[in-house]
Every structure is written in structure tokens, then in C-alpha cells.
C-alpha positions as CSV (number, residue, x, y, z in Angstrom):
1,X,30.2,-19.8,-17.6
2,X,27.2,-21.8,-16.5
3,X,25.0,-22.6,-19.9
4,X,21.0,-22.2,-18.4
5,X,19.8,-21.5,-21.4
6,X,17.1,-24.4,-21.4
7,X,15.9,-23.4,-18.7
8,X,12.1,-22.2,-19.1
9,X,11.5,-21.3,-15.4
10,X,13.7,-20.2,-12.0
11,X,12.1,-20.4,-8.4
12,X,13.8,-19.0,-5.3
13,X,13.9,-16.3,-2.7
14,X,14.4,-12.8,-3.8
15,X,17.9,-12.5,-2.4
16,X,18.9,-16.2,-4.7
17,X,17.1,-14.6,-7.9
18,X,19.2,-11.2,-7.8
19,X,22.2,-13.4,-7.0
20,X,22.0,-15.4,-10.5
21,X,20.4,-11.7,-12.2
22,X,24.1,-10.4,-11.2
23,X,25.6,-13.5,-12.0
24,X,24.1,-13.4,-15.3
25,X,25.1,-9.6,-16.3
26,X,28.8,-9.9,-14.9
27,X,30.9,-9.2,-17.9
28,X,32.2,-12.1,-18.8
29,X,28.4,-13.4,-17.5
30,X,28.9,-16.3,-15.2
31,X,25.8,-17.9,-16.1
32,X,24.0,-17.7,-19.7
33,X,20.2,-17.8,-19.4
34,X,17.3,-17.1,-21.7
35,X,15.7,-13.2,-21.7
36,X,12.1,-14.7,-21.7
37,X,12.2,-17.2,-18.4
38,X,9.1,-17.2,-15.7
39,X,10.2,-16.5,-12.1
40,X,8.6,-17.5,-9.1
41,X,9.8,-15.6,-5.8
42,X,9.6,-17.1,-2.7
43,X,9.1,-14.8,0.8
44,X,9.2,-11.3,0.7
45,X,10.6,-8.7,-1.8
46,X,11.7,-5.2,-1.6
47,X,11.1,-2.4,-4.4
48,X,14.6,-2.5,-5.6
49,X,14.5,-6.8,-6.2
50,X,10.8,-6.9,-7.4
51,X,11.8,-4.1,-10.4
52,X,15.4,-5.7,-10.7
53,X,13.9,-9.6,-11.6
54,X,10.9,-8.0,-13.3
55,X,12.6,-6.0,-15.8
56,X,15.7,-9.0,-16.6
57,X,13.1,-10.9,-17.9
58,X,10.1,-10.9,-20.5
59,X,9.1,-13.6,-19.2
60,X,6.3,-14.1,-16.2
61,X,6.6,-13.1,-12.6
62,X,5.3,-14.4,-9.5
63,X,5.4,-12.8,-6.3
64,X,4.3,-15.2,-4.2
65,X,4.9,-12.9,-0.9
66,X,4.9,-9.7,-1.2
67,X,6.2,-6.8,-1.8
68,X,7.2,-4.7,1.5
69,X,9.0,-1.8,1.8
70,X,8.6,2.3,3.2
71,X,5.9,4.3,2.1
72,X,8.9,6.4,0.5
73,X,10.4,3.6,-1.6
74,X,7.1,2.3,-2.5
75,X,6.0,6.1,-4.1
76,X,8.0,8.4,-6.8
77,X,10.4,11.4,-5.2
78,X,7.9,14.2,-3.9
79,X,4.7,11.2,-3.6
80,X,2.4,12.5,-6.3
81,X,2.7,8.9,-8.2
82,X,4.0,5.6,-7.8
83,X,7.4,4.5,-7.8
84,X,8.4,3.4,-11.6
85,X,10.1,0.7,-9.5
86,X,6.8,-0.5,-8.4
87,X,4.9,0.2,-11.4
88,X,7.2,-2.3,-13.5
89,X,6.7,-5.2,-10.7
90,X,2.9,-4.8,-10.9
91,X,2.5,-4.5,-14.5
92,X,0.2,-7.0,-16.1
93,X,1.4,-6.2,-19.3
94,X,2.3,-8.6,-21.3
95,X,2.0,-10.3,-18.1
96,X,5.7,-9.4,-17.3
97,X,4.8,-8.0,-13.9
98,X,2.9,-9.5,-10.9
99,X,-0.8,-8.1,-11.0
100,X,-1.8,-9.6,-8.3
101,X,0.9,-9.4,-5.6
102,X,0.0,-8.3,-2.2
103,X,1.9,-4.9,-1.0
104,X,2.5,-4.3,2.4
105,X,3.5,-0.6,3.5
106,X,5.9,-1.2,6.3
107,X,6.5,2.1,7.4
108,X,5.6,5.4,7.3
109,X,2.1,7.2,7.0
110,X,0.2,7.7,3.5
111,X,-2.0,10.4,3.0
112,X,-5.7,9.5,1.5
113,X,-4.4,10.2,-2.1
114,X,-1.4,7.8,-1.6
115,X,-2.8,5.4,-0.5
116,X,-5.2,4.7,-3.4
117,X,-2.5,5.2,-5.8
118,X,-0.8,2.2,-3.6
119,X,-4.3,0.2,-3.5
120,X,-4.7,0.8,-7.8
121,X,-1.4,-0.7,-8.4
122,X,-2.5,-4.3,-7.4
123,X,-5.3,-6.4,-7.1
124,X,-3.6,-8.4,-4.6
125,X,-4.3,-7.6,-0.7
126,X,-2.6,-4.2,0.6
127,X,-1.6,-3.3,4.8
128,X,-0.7,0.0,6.0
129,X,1.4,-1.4,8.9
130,X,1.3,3.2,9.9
131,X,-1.7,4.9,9.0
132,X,-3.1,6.8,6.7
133,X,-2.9,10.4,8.0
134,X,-4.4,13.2,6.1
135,X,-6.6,16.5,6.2
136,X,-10.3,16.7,7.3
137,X,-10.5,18.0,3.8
138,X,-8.9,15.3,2.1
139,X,-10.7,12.2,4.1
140,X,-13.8,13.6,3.4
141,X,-16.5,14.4,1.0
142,X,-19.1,16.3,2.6
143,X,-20.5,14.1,5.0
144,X,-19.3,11.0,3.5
145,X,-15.5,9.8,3.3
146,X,-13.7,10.7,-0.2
147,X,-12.7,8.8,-3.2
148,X,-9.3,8.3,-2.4
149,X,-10.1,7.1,1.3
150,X,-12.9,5.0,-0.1
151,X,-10.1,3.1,-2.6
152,X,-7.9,2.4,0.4
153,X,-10.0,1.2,2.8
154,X,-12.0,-1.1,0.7
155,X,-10.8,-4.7,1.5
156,X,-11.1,-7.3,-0.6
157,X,-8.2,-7.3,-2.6
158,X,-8.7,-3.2,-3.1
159,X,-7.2,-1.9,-0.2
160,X,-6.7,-2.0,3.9
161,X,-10.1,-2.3,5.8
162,X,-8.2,-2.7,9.2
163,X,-5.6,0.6,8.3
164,X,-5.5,2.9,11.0
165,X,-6.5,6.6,10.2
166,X,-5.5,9.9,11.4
167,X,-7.3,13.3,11.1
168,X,-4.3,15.6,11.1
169,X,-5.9,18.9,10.9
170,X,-9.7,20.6,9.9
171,X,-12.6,20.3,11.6
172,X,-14.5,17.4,12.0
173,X,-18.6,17.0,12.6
174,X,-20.1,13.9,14.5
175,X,-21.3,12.7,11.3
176,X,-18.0,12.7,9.1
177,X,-15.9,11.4,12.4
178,X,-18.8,8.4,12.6
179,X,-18.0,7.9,8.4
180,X,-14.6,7.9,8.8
181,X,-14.8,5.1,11.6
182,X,-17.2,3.2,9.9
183,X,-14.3,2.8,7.0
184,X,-12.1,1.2,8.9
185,X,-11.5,-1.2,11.6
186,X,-8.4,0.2,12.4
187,X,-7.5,2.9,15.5
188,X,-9.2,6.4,14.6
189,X,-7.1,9.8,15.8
190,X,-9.1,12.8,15.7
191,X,-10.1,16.2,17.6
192,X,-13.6,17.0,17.4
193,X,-15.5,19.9,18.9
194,X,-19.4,19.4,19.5
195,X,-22.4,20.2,22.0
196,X,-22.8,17.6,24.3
197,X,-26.1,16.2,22.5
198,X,-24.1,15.9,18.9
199,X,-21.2,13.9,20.5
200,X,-24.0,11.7,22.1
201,X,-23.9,10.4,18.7
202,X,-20.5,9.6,17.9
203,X,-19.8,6.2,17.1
204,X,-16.0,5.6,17.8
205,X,-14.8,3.1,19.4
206,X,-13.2,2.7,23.3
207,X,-9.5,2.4,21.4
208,X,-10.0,5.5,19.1
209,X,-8.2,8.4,20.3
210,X,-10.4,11.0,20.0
211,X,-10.2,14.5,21.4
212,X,-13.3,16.1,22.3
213,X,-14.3,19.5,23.2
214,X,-18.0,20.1,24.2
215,X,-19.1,23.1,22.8
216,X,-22.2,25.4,24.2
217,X,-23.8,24.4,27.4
218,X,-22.9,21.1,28.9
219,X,-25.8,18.8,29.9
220,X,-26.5,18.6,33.0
């Protein structure tokens, strides 16, 4: 076996980290390394690496990619919580996870609630590459957009400002649509039924797909 046990801290891709993690738990081990080393990661991680090189070591980790994966793999079994996967590899405890690291949903559609959950787990940047799809009742808070749509949408480290956002279902007044577009820079799906005067007023833009139904007596 390879003797590594001087060695204070290991830099490499995802894919070379796991390789020496498997290396190093192979009965006999093939290579003998300390339980507290710091890790750097080069490129991009999945779920399954992040969790596997966060929880080998009690040492440090740094993510200096991120960590992309499916909406799915990224949230627990029926999506009411994170992924334990994820929560180990963005732990700051003890500062064995990565805090900080940027997430990057690469597929499939959140609803509002998820995607905060996804935004609270770092204080890195996060992209909805899909969008965040959701009830009326959920993206909203009487005329103003909800909690958990406000967390994912905020920017700045806190969550997607360009993510696109879908209105799945419920009705929707010219005042929540224009609340829900002002969250976002991202493409806005929605149905919307109004008089002709009330969608005067609706400030979407030219690539939103929105649905409208005049209501009443058209102007003339």
C-alpha cells in the first residue's frame, strides 16, 4: 500500500478524489491516508461525490465548482427536504462541508417551497437550469410573491434572480402576474383572465408566455 499519511491536503477533480477515496477503503487499502485531510475539488460534482469526499474526511472541503445534479437527486425521496447527501456537502459544521458552494439544478422543475429549501442550503450562487413551477397559491402571498418564492429568487448569493417561473394552476390578478415578473428576469408562463383595462396594466415582458382572456366588454 501507498503510505499518504503526511499528507495535510489532496486537490483534484471529483472523479481523481473518489478514485483515491476507493483506493483508500479497499480491503487491504491501497493507499493509507489521514481521516482529517482538506480537499479541494476541481470542476464540477454530483450529489453522490460531494457526500462521498465530504463524509471520508473531517477535515475541510472545497468545492470550487459546483455541485450539479437533478432536482430529484438534489432533494430527499417524496421532496419535502433536502437530500441528506446534500446536506452533509454543505454543512459548515465543523467546517467539514462546503458552505459556500454554488448549486446548480440541472434538470427538472422545483416548486416555490423547493426551491428555497435548495437556496437555504448554501450561501454560494444557485441556477434553476428548468423553472420553478408551482400553484398561484403557492407563488403568492396576497398580492405580493410568497416567502418561499421570495428566498429563491433573491440573487446574490440567496437564490436564482434569472430562474424561469411557471404558474401551473389558480387564478392569477394583473397585480400578482406583475409581482411575480418583477421577481425574476427569467421567462414567465401563466394564464390570466382580465377586462381589457386591467390587462392594460400588466407588465410582462414580449418573451413571457402568457395566456390571456379578456373578460367583460372588450374596448373598443
Amino acid at each position: 500500500a501507498v503510505i499518504a499519511t503526511g499528507v495535510e491536503t489532496i486537490t483534484g477533480s471529483a472523479s481523481d478524489v473518489v478514485t483515491l477515496i476507493t483506493a483508500h477503503k479497499a480491503d487491504p487499502s491501497q493507499v493509507n491516508i489521514d481521516g482529517d485531510y482538506n480537499v479541494t475539488v476541481s470542476g464540477d460534482v454530483s450529489v453522490d461525490q460531494a457526500n462521498t469526499i465530504v463524509l471520508d474526511t473531517t477535515g475541510t472541503a472545497d468545492f470550487t465548482g459546483k455541485i450539479t445534479d437533478s432536482a430529484a437527486n438534489l432533494l430527499n425521496g417524496d421532496g419535502t427536504a433536502l437530500n441528506a447527501k446534500l446536506t452533509a456537502a454543505t454543512s459548515a459544521v465543523n467546517g467539514e462541508g462546503d458552505g459556500a458552494v454554488n448549486v446548480t439544478v440541472a434538470s427538472g422543475t422545483v416548486t416555490a417551497a423547493q426551491a428555497h429549501l435548495i437556496a437555504d442550503a448554501t450561501t454560494g450562487t444557485v441556477d434553476f437550469v428548468a423553472a420553478i413551477s408551482d400553484t398561484a397559491a403557492n407563488l403568492l402571498n396576497g398580492d405580493l410573491i410568497s416567502t418561499d418564492l421570495a428566498q429563491a429568487t433573491a440573487g446574490a448569493g440567496a437564490g436564482d434572480a434569472g430562474v424561469d417561473i411557471t404558474v401551473a394552476s389558480g387564478a392569477v390578478s394583473v397585480t400578482q402576474l406583475n409581482a411575480i415578473h418583477a421577481a425574476t428576469t427569467g421567462k414567465i408562463t401563466s394564464a390570466i383572465s382580465a377586462s381589457a383595462a386591467d390587462l392594460a396594466g400588466l407588465d410582462t415582458a414580449s418573451t413571457d408566455a402568457i395566456t390571456a382572456t379578456v373578460t367583460g366588454t372588450s374596448a373598443t
